[in-house]
N, C-alpha and C positions, 0 to 999 in steps of 0.2 A: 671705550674701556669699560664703560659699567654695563653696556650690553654685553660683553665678553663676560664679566663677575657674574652679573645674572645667568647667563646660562652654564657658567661650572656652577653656581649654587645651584642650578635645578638638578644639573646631571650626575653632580659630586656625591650627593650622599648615596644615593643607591647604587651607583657602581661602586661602592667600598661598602655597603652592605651584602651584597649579591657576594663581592670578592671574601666578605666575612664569613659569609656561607658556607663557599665553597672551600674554605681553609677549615671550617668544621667540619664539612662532608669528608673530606681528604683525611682529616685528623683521624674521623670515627673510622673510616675505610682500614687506615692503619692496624688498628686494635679488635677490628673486626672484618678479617677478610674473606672471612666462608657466607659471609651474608652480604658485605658492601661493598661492589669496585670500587676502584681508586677513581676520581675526576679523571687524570689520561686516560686510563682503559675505557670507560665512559664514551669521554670524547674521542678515542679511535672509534669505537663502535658506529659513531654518527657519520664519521668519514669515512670509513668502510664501507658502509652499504646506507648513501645517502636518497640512492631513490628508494630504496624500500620503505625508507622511513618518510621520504617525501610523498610516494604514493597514499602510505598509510593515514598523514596527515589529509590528505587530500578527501578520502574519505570521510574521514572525522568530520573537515569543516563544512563538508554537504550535510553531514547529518546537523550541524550547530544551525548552518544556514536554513534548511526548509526545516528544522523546528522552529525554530525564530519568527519564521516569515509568517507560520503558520497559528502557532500562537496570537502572534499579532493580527493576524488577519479576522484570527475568534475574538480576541480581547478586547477590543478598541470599539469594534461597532456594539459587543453588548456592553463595558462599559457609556455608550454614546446612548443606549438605551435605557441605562442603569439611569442614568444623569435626569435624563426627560421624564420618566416612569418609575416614580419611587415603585411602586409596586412591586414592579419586576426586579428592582434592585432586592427588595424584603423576600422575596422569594429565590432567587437564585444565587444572593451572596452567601447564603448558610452552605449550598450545594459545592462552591467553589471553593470555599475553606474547606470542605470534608474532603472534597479533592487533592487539596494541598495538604493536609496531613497525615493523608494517607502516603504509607512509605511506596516511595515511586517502584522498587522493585515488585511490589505484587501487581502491578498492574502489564509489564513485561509477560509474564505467561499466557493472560487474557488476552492479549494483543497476538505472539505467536501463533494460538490457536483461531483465532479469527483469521488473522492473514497472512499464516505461513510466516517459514524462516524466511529474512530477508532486510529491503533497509526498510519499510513499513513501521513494523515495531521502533524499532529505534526512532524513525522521524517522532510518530506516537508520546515514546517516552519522553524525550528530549522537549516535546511541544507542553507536556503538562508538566516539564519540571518548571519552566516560566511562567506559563500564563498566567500565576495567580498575581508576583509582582507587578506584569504588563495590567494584569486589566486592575489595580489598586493605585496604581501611579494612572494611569488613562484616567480613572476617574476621578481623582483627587485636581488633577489637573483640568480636565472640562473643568471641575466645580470651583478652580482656582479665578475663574472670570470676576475682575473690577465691579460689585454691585452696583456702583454707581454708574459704567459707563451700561451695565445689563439695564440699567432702569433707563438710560436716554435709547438706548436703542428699542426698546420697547414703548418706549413714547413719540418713538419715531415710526412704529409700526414694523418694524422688521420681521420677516419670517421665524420661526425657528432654525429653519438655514441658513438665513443671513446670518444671526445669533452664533452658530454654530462653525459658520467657514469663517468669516472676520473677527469674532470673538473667542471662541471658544478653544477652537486651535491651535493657534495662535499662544495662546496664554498655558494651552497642555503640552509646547516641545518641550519647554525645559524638565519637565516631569517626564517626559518620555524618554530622553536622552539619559537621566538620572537612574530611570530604569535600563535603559541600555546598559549603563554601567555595572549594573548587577547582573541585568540578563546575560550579558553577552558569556563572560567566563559561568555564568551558571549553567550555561547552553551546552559549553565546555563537557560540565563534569557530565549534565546529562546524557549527553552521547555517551560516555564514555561507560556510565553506569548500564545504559542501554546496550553497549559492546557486549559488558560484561552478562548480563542477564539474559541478551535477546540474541544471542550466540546462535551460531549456524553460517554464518560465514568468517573467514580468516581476515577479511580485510577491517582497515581501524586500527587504531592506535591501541584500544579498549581491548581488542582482539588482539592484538600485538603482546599487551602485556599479558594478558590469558594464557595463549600459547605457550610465552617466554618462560613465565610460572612454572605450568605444566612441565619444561625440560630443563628447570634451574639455570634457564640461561641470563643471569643477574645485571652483565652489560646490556642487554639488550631491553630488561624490565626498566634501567637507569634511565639510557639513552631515547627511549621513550618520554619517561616522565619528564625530562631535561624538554624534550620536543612539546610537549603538554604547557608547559610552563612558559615557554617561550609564545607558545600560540594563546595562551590566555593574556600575556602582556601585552600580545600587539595589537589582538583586540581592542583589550583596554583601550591602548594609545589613539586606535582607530575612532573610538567611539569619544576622546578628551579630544582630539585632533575638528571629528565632527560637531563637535560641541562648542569650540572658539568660533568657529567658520559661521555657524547657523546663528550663536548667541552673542555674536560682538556687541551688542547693545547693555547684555547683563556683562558680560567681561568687563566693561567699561564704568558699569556700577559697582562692582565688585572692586576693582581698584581703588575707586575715589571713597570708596565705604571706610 
């Protein structure tokens, strides 16, 4: 019985938030129908032409997925570099903040002309709309290691490898999964910004809604962004789901806290 309470409290408030939503979406729709479908029309739209939209998603989450993978693959080892060589941290972390504040759409055209229309740019954009969080959580976490177990183990003689696979790592998932939670839906919008700017093919969601613009087709702008919304939740969930599984240790201190 209180497993049953527990999980309507988890699932109760946001399904009557979401439903609160979509009773304002409907409402505005009402008062405003040369600019807003109704939710039905909406949701015919998805059910009318559910592969288009499935294809389109399909897309999108190759561009989320190899920017992700990709970022990560730059972030983590120079982070892992950062950690070991203050130096290289004093020189490169100026470089990577200028990166990150720089608005992600001027770097879309530089990419185009380097490597043609295609998914290139988009991977590109998508990869430097994250990296800056991956590699600040990467290294916040290497540098989150116990000083006191870093001091036995270095009285122990341990390499900097050892140092780094049983210490270090170890103590950087929870920081990394915490960035998952931002990267993931932030990977999201960069694809989609990338759709938007690094244009030259019709496929994508990003391109979906581009096109749709283009011929005031308003159900189909909707019915998108419905699909958007939904692919960033499950992310989400994907990345809170991967997070109980790998962190039952912290789950279990979090409760008793």
């Amino acid at each position: 019985m209180t497993s049953h309470r527990s999980r309507l409290g988890a699932w109760l408030p946001p399904v009557v938030a979401f439903a609160l939503l979509a009773g304002l979406w409907q409402l505005l729709a009402q008062h405003n129908a040369d600019f807003i479908p109704s939710v039905p029309a909406t949701m015919a739209e998805l059910s009318d032409n559910p592969a288009l939209f499935w294809s389109n998603t399909l897309v999108t989450v190759r561009e989320v997925a190899v920017g992700l993978a990709a970022s990560l693959v730059a972030a983590f080892p120079l982070a892992v570099l950062m950690c070991h060589v203050r130096t290289i941290e004093r020189a490169l972390m100026p470089v990577a903040v200028v990166v990150n504040v720089t608005p992600v759409v001027s770097y879309a055209p530089v990419f185009v002309l380097l490597f043609g229309f295609g998914s290139t740019p988009r991977y590109l954009v998508t990869a430097i709309v994250v990296f800056f969080p991956l590699l600040v959580n990467s290294l916040a976490g290497l540098r989150s290691a116990d000083p006191e177990v870093l001091d036995v183990m270095r009285t122990l003689d341990a390499s900097s490898w050892e140092v780094l696979w049983r210490l270090r790592l170890p103590g950087s998932l929870p920081f990394l999964l915490a960035a998952g939670r931002v990267c993931l839906p932030l990977a999201v919008v960069g694809a989609v910004v990338a759709e938007f700017v690094a244009s030259g093919s019709s496929s994508g969601l990003g391109s979906m809604i581009f096109a749709a613009l283009e011929t005031n087709q308003k159900t189909v702008i909707y019915a998108a962004i419905v699909v958007l919304v939904a692919l960033g939740l499950v992310l989400t969930a994907l990345i809170t789901l991967l997070e109980r599984r790998l962190l039952t240790w912290r789950t279990g201190v979090d409760r008793h806290a």
